[in-house]
C-alpha positions as CSV (number, residue, x, y, z in Angstrom):
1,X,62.0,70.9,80.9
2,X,61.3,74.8,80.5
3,X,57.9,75.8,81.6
4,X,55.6,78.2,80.3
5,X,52.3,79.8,82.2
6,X,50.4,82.9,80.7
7,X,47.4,84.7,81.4
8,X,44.8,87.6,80.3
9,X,42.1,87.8,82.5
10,X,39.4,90.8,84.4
11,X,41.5,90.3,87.0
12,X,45.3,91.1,88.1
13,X,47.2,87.9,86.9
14,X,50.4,88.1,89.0
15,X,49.3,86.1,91.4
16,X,48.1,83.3,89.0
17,X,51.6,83.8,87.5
18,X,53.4,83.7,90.6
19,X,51.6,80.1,91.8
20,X,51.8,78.6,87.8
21,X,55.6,79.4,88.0
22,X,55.9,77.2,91.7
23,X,53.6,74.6,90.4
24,X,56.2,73.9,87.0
25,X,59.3,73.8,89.5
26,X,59.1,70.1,89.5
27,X,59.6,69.7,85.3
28,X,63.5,71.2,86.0
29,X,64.8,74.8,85.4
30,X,67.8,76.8,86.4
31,X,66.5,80.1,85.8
32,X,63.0,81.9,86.0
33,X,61.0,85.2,85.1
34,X,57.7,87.0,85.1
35,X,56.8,89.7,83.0
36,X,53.3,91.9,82.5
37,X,52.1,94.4,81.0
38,X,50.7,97.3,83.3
39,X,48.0,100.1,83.2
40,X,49.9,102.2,81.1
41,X,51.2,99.7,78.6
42,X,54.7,99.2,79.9
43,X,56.0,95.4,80.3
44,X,57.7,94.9,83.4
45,X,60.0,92.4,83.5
46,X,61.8,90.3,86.6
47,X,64.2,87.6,86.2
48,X,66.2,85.0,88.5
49,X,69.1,82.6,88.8
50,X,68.1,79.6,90.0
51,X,65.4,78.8,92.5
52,X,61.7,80.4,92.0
53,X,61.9,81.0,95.2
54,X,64.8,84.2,94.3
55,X,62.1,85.4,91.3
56,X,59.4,85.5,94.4
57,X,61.6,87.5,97.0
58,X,62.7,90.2,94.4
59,X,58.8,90.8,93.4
60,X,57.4,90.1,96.6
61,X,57.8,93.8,97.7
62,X,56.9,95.4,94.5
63,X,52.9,96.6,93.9
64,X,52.6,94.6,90.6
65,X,49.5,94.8,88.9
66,X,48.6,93.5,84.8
67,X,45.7,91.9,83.5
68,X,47.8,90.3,80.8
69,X,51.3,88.4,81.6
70,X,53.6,85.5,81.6
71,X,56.3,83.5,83.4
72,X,58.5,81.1,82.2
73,X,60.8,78.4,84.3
74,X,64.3,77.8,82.0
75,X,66.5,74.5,81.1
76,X,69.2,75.9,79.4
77,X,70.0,74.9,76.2
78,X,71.5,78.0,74.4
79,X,73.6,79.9,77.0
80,X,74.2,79.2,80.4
81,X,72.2,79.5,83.8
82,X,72.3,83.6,83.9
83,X,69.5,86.1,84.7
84,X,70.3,88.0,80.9
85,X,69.2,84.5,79.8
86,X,66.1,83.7,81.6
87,X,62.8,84.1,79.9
88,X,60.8,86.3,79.3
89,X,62.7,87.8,76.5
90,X,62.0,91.6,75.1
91,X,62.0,93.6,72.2
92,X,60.7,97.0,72.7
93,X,56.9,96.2,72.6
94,X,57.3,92.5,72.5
95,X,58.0,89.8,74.8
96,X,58.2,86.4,74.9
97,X,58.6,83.2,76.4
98,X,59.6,79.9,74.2
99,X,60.3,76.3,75.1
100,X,62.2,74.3,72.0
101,X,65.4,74.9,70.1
102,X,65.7,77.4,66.8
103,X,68.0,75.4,64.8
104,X,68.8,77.9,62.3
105,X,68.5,81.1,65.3
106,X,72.6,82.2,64.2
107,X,71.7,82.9,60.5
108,X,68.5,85.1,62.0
109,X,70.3,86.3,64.8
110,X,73.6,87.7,61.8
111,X,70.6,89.1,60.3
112,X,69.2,91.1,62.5
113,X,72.3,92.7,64.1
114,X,73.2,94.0,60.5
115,X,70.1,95.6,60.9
116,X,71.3,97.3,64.2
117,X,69.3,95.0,66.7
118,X,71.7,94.4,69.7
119,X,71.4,91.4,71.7
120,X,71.5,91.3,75.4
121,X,71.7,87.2,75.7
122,X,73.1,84.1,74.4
123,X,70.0,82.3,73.7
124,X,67.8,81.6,70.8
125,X,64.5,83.1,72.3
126,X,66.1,86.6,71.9
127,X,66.3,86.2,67.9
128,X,62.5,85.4,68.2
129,X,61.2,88.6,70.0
130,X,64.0,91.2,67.6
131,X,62.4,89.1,64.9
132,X,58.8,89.8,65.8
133,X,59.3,93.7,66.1
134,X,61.8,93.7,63.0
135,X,58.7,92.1,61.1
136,X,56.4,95.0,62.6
137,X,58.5,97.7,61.7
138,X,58.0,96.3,58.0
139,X,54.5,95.6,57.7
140,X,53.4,98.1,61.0
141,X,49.5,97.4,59.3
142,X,49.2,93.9,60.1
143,X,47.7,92.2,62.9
144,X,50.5,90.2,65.4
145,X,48.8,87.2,64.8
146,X,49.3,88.2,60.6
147,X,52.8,88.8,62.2
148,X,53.2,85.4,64.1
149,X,51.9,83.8,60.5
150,X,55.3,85.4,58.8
151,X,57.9,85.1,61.1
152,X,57.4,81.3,61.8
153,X,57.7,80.3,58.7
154,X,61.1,81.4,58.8
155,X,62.0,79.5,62.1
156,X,63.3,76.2,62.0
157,X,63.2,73.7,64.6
158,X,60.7,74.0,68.3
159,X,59.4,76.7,68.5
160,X,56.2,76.7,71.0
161,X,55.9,80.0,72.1
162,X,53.8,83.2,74.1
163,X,53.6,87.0,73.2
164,X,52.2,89.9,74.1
165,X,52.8,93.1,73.1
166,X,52.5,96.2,74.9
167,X,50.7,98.1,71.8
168,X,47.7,95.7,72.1
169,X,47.3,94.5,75.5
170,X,44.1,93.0,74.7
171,X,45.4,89.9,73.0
172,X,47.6,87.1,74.2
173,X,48.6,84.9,71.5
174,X,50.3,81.3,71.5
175,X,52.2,79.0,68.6
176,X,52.3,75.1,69.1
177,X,55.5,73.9,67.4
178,X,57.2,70.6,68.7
179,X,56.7,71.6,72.2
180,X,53.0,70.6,74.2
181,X,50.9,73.7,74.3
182,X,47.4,73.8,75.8
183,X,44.8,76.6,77.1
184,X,42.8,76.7,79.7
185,X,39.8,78.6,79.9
186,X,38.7,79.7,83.5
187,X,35.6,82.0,85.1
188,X,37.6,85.2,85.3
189,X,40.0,84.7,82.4
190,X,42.3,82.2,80.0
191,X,45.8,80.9,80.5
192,X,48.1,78.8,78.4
193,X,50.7,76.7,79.7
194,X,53.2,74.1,79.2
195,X,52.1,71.6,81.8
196,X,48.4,72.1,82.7
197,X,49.3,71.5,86.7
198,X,50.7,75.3,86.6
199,X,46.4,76.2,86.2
200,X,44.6,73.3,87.3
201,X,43.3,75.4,90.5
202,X,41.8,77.9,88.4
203,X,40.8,76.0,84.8
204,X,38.9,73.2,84.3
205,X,38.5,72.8,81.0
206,X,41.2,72.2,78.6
207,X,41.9,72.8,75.1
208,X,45.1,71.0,73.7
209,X,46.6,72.8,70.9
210,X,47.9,70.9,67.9
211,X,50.9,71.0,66.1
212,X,51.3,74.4,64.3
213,X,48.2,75.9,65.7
214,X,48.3,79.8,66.7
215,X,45.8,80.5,69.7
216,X,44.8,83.6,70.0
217,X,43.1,84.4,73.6
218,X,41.7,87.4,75.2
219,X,40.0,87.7,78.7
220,X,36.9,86.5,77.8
221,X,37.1,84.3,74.1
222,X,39.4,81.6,72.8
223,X,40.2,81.3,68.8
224,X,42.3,78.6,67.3
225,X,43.4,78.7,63.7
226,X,46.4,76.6,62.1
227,X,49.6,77.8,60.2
228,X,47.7,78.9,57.5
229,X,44.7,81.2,59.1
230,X,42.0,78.9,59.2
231,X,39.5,78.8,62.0
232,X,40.0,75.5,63.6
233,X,37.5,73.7,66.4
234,X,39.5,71.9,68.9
235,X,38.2,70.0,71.5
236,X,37.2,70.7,74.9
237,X,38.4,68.4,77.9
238,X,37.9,68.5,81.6
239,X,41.0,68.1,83.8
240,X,42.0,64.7,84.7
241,X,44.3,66.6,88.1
242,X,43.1,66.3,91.3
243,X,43.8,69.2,93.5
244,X,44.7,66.5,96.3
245,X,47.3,65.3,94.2
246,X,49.3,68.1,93.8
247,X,50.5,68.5,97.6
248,X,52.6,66.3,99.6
249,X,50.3,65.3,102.3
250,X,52.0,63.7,105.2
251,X,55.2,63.2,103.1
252,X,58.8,64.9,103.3
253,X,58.5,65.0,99.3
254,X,56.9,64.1,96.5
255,X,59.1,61.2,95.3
256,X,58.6,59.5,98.3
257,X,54.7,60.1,98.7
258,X,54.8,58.2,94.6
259,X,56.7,55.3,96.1
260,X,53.7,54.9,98.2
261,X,51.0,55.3,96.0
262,X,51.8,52.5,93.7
263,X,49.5,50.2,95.2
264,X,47.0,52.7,94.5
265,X,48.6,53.3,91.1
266,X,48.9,49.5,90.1
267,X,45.3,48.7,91.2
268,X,43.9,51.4,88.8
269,X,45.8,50.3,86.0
270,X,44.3,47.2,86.2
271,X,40.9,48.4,86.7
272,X,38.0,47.2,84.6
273,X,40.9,45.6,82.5
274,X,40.2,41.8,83.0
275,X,37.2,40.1,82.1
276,X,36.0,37.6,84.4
277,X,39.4,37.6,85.7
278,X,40.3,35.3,82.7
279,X,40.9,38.0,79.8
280,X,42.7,40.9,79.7
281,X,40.7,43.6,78.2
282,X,41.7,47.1,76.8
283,X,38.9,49.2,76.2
284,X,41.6,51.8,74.1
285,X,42.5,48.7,71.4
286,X,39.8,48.3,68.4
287,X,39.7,45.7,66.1
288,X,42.0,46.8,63.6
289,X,45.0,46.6,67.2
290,X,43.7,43.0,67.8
291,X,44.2,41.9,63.7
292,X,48.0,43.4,63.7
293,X,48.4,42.3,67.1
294,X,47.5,39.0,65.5
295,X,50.0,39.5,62.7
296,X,52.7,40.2,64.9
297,X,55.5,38.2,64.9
298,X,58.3,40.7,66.5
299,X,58.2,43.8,68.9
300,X,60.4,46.8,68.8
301,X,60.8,48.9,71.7
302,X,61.5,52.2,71.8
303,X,62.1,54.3,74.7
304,X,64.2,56.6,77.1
305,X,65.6,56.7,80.6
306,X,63.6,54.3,83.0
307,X,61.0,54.0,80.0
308,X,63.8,52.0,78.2
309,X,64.0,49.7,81.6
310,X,60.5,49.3,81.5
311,X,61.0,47.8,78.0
312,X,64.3,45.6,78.7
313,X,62.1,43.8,81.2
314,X,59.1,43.2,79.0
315,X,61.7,41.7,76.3
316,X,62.1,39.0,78.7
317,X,58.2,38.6,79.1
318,X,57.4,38.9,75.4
319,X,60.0,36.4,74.4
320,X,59.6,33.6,77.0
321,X,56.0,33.9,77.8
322,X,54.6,35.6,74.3
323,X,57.3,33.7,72.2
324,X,57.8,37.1,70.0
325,X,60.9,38.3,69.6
326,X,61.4,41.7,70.7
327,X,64.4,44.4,70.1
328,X,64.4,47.5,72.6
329,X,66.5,50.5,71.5
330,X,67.0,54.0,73.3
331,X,65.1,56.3,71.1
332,X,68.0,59.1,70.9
333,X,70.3,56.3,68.8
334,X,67.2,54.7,66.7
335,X,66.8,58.4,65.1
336,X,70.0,57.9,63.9
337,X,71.6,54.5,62.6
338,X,69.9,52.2,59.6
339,X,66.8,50.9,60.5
340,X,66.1,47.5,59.5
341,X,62.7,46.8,60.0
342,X,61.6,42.9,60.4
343,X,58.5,40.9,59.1
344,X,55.4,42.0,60.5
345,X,57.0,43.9,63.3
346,X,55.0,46.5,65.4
347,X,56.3,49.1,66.9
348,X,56.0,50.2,70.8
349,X,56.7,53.1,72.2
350,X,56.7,53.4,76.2
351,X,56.7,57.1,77.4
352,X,55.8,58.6,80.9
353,X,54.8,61.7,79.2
354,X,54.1,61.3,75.7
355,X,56.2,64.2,74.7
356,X,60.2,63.5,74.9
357,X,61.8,64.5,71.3
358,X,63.2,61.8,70.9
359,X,60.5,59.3,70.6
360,X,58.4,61.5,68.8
361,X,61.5,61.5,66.6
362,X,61.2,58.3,66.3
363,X,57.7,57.7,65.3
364,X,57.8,60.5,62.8
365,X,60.8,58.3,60.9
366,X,59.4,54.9,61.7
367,X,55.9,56.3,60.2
368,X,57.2,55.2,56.5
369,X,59.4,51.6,57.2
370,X,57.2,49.4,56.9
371,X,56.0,48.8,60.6
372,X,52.7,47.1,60.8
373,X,51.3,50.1,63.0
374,X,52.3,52.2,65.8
375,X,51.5,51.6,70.0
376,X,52.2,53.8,72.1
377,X,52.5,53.2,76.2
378,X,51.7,56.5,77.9
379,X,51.1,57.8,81.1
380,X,48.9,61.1,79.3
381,X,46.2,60.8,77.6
382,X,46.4,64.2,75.5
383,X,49.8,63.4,74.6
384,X,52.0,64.4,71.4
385,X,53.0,60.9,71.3
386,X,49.2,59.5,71.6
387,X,48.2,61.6,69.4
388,X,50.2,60.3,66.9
389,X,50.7,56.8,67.2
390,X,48.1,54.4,66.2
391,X,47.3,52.7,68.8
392,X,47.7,53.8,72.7
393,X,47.6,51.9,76.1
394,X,46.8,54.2,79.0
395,X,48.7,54.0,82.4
396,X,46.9,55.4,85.1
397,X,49.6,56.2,88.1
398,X,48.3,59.6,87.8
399,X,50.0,62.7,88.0
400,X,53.9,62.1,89.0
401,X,55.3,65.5,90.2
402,X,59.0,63.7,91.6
403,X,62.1,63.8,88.1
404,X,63.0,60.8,88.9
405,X,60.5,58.1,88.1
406,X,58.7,55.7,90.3
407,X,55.0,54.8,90.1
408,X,55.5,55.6,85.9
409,X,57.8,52.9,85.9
410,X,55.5,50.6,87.8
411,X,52.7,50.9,86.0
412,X,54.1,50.8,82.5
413,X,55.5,47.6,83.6
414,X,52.2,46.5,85.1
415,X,50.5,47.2,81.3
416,X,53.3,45.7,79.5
417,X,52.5,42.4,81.5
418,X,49.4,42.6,80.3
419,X,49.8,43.2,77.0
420,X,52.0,40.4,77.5
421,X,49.0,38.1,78.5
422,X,46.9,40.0,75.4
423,X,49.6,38.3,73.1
424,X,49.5,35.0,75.0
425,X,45.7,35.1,74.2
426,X,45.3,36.5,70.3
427,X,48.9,34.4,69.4
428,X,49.5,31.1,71.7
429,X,46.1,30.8,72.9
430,X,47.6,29.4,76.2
431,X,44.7,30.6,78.3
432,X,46.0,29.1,81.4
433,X,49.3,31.1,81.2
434,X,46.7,34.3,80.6
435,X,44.9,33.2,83.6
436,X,47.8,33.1,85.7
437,X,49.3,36.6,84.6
438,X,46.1,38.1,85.7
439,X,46.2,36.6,89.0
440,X,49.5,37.4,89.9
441,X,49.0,41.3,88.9
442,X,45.5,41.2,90.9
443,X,47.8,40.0,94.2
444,X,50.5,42.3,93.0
445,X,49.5,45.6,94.8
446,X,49.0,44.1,98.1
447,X,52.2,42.5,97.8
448,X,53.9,45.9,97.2
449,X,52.1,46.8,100.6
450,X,54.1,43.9,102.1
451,X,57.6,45.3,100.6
452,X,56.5,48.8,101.7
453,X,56.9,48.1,105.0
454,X,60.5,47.0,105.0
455,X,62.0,50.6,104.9
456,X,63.6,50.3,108.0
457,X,66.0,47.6,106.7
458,X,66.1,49.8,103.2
459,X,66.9,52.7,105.5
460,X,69.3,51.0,107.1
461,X,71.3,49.6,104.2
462,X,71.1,53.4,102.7
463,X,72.8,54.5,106.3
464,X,75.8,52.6,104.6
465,X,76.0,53.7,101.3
466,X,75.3,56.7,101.7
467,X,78.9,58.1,102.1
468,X,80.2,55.6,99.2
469,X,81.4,57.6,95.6
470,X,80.8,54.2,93.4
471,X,78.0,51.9,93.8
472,X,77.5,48.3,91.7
473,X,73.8,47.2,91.1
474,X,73.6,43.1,89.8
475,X,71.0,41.1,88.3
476,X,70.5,38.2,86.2
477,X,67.8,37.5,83.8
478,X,64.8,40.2,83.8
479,X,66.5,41.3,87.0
480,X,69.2,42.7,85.1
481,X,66.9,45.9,84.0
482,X,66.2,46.2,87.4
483,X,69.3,46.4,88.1
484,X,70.5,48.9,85.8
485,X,66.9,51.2,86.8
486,X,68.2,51.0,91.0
487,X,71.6,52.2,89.4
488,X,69.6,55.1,87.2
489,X,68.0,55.9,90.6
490,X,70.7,56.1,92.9
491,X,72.7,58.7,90.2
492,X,69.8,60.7,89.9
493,X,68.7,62.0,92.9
494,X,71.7,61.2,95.3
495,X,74.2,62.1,92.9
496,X,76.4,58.8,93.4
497,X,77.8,57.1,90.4
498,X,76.6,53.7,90.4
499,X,76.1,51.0,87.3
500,X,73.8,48.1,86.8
501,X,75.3,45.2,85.1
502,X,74.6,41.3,84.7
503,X,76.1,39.9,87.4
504,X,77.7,37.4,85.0
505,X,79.4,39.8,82.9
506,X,81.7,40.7,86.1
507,X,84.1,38.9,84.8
508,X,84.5,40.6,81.6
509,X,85.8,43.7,83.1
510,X,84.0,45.1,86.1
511,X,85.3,42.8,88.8
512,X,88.2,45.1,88.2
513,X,86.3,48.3,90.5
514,X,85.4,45.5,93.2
515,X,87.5,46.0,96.5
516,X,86.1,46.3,100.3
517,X,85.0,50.3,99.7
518,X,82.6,49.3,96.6
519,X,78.7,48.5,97.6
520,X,77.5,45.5,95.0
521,X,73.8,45.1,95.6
522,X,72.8,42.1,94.0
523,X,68.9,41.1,93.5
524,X,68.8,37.4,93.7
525,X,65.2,36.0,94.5
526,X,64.6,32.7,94.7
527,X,64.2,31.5,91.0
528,X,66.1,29.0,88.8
529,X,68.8,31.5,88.1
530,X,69.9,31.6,91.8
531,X,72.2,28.9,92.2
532,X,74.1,30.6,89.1
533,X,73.9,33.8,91.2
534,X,75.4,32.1,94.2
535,X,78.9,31.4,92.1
536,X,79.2,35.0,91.0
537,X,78.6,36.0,94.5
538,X,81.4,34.1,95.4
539,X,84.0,35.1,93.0
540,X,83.2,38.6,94.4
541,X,83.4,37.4,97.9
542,X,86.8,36.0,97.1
543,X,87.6,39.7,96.0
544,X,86.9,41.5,99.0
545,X,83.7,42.8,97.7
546,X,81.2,44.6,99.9
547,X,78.3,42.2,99.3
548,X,74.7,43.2,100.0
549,X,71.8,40.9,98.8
550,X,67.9,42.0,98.2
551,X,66.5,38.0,98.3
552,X,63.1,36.5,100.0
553,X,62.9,34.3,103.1
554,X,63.2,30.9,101.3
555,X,67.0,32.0,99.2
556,X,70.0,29.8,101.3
557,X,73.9,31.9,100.6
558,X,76.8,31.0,102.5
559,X,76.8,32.9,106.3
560,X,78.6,35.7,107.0
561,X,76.5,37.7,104.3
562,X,74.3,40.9,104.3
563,X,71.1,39.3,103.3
564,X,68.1,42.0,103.2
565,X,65.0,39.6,103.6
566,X,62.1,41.1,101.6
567,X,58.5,39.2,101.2
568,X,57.9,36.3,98.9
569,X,57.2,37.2,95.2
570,X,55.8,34.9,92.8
571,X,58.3,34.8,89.6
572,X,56.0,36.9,87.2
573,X,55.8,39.7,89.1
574,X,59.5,39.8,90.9
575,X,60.7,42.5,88.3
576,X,57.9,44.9,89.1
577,X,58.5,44.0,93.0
578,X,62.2,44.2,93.4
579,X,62.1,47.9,91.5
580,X,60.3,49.3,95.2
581,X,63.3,48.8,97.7
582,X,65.8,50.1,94.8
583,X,63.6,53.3,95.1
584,X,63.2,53.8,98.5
585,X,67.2,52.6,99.0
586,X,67.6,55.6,96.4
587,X,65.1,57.9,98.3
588,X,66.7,57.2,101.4
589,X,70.4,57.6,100.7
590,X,69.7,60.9,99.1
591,X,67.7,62.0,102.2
592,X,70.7,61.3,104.2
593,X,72.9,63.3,101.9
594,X,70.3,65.7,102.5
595,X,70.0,66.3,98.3
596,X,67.0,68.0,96.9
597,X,65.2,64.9,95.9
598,X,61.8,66.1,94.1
599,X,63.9,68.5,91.4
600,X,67.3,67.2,91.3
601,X,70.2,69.3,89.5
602,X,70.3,69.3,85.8
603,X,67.3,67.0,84.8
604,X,64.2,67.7,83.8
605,X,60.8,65.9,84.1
606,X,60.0,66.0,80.5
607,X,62.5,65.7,78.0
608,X,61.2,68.1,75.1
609,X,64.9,68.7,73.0
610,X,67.2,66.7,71.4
């Protein structure tokens, strides 16, 4: 969501500013701004509606010059998509950038206008900065980080926020609250971001702050204290981002240059993860995981967006292969209903980034009902969400720049399979069934080399959809996730309404949209659901459906159908498989449309509010 990059340094900083600000474009925004403090102590601020690109062309002719500044990239929350609401937000000698929601920002805001502060925008940022000078103007002695210490305890809510101020250049200072905050500390200077892509070309090393922790940075030192003023030693990591990995290389876009690294991606999530090719082995899991994994006897999921596929799939896997009984719930309607927790149930969260609101919502209530401990799936290792479960399971796609998801979802299915076969193992002790799992996901990446090079039949089925306002996407069985995740694609980046369903439940209500101007892509491999398949596929037929079926080369259907022949794929595995041509179909139809595929409108990579 919004993006934060700041920076003091020996050096002028607008540059550094200017590239952070490109490199957050892909977490979603609307608006953007860039503000610094110059030689003679006077912020300069410049703002833009939509693209970076607009911020860049109004400062690109202006001699800018600050050793001390920030930028911000905006997902509106409070106020709409306007240039008096993009960030950064001033206050005479303060500005500042925020990422988070102030939940009780309307009582401050009544405040301060009684006071005679007038307010330019409709956001809750702007109560923050007249809050911050108000609290100067009463105690003009103290220190703004003695400042900082005041005025957020009388916020409510997210508050993870940069300020500088114009009277004391010198210091840049940062507050974790809700939102991920880290600092990176380079050769000629330190930076704090959101998202630590928007500096990974000019810092190395890493500090992550923690929750409530006020960093105070100049040029050349970094000092982290908590809420209450006490000197804190946080540790220092090395970037995990690869320079390589943050261009497109030979690829139109981002999202497409994912779909193809998931070979890649799968083979290193497996890496040094099987023992003799008989075990599976997680070197995160102590003994303490192994004696509640032991204990288990039921799973619940929680999770968002493609996340929560990830996790409708593994419910099939847990139950028929594990024999546990799993629940999966979207984490946004577990925060909020009556939680009844079951015997010796453990709960699993599955998160591409570690820090959606949601889940960590969900953790922090679960943390006191009676769960026999807390695992979280994660894609970042520094997470919020890793932090505070007890237990985490690393994917390793690697950095994923494209909104909507691809080699995340791959590879959090490709862990949950194994943590499938860890169950199997500590629980049924059917080592033969472990055995198998862990052959089928060592053949598994070369078989999504097969499927890779199918596009131009993908391609071609996207030449016919691409003009269509409703798509349906059928499955049966773990399928049926699949389903609904090609649906989830399609809508996100080619802006087509489309809907996954069991293709059983047509009957109860949806067979009502079919008629000859309705795509139904239906994912039918050749398993023992297919013959059941086959008789839905009729009763669509029979409707004047536009039938297209993703099947391998050994599936029999009636002629006169569209059959898209895609490789064999052992049973196991098919779930993971069949998710590829749904991307590229996805990819494809909104490269016809000619959409903007790597930062499509209104969604955000990272889900940090309610």
């Amino acid at each position: 969501m919004c993006g934060i990059i700041a920076a003091i340094a020996r050096k002028n900083v607008v540059n550094v500013l200017k590239e952070g600000i490109i490199r957050l474009e892909y977490r979603g925004y609307d608006s953007s701004g860039l503000a610094i403090i110059n030689k003679k102590n006077k912020i300069l601020r410049f703002r833009a509606k939509g693209k970076v690109k607009n911020l860049i062309k109004i400062i690109k002719n202006k001699s800018l010059s600050g050793h001390i500044g920030m930028a911000h990239t905006r997902w509106a929350t409070h106020g709409k998509a306007l240039v008096k609401n993009a960030h950064p937000h001033i206050s005479s000698n303060v500005a500042i950038v925020h990422n988070g929601i102030i939940e009780n920002y309307k009582k401050i805001k009544t405040y301060l206008q009684e006071q005679g502060y007038i307010f330019l925008s409709n956001t809750d940022t702007e109560v923050i900065a007249h809050l911050i000078h108000f609290t100067q103007k009463i105690y003009n002695k103290k220190s703004l980080f003695n400042i900082i210490q005041i005025i957020t305890k009388k916020l409510e809510g997210n508050y993870s926020m940069v300020i500088m101020d114009s009277n004391d250049s010198k210091v840049l200072l940062a507050v974790r609250s809700g939102s991920p905050l880290l600092v990176g500390k380079g050769e000629m200077g330190n930076y704090i971001s959101s998202d630590q892509l928007a500096f990974s070309n000019i810092a190395r090393n890493l500090i992550y702050l923690k929750e409530n922790d006020i960093a105070l940075l100049t040029h050349n030192n970094v000092t982290i204290f908590d809420k209450n003023g006490i000197l804190q030693n946080r540790k220092e990591i090395e970037s995990e981002i690869k320079n390589k990995s943050v261009h497109k290389g030979k690829f139109k876009h981002y999202t497409a240059k994912e779909i193809y690294e998931q070979p890649v991606s799968i083979k290193n999530t497996i890496l040094n993860r099987f023992i003799k090719n008989e075990t599976v082995y997680f070197s995160e899991l102590d003994v303490k995981a192994e004696k509640i994994f032991s204990q288990t006897e039921h799973i619940q999921i929680i999770a968002c967006g493609t996340s929560y596929h990830a996790g409708l799939v593994s419910k099939y896997w847990f139950e028929s292969l594990a024999m546990i009984a799993c629940d999966v719930e979207v984490a946004s309607e577990f925060c909020y209903k009556k939680i009844l927790v079951r015997k010796n149930s453990l709960l699993l969260i599955i998160s591409q980034s570690g820090e959606t609101a949601d889940n960590l919502n969900a953790l922090k209530i679960s943390k006191n009902l009676g769960y026999l401990g807390s695992l979280t799936i994660c894609n970042s290792k520094s997470s919020s969400l890793v932090y505070e479960s007890d237990f985490s399971l690393f994917t390793c796609a690697g950095i994923e720049i494209g909104v909507a998801s691809t080699k995340a979802f791959t590879t959090q299915l490709t862990v949950l399979l194994m943590l499938v076969a860890k169950f199997i193992h500590l629980k049924s002790k059917n080592f033969k069934l472990e055995k198998k799992i862990i052959n089928l996901l060592n053949i598994l990446p070369n078989r999504i080399e097969e499927i890779l090079k199918h596009k131009k039949s993908v391609y071609s089925l996207a030449k016919k959809i691409f003009d269509k306002k409703n798509i349906i996407f059928l499955g049966k069985g773990e399928q049926y996730p699949i389903a609904m995740e090609g649906a989830l694609k399609i809508k996100e980046i080619s802006y087509i309404h489309a809907e996954g369903y069991p293709i059983g439940e047509l009957k109860h209500g949806p067979l009502a949209l079919i008629d000859s101007n309705v795509p139904i892509i239906i994912i039918a491999p050749n398993n023992n659901l297919l013959e059941k398949i086959k008789l839905n596929i009729e009763e669509i037929h029979s409707r004047g459906g536009l039938i297209y079926i993703l099947s391998d080369p050994f599936a029999k259907f009636n002629k006169n159908r569209n059959i898209i022949r895609l490789p064999y794929i052992e049973h196991l595995i098919s779930p993971i498989f069949y998710a590829i041509p749904l991307q590229l179909l996805a990819y494809y139809t909104a490269l016809i449309k000619g959409e903007n595929i790597d930062q499509p409108r209104n969604l955000a990579k990272s889900v940090t509010v309610e």
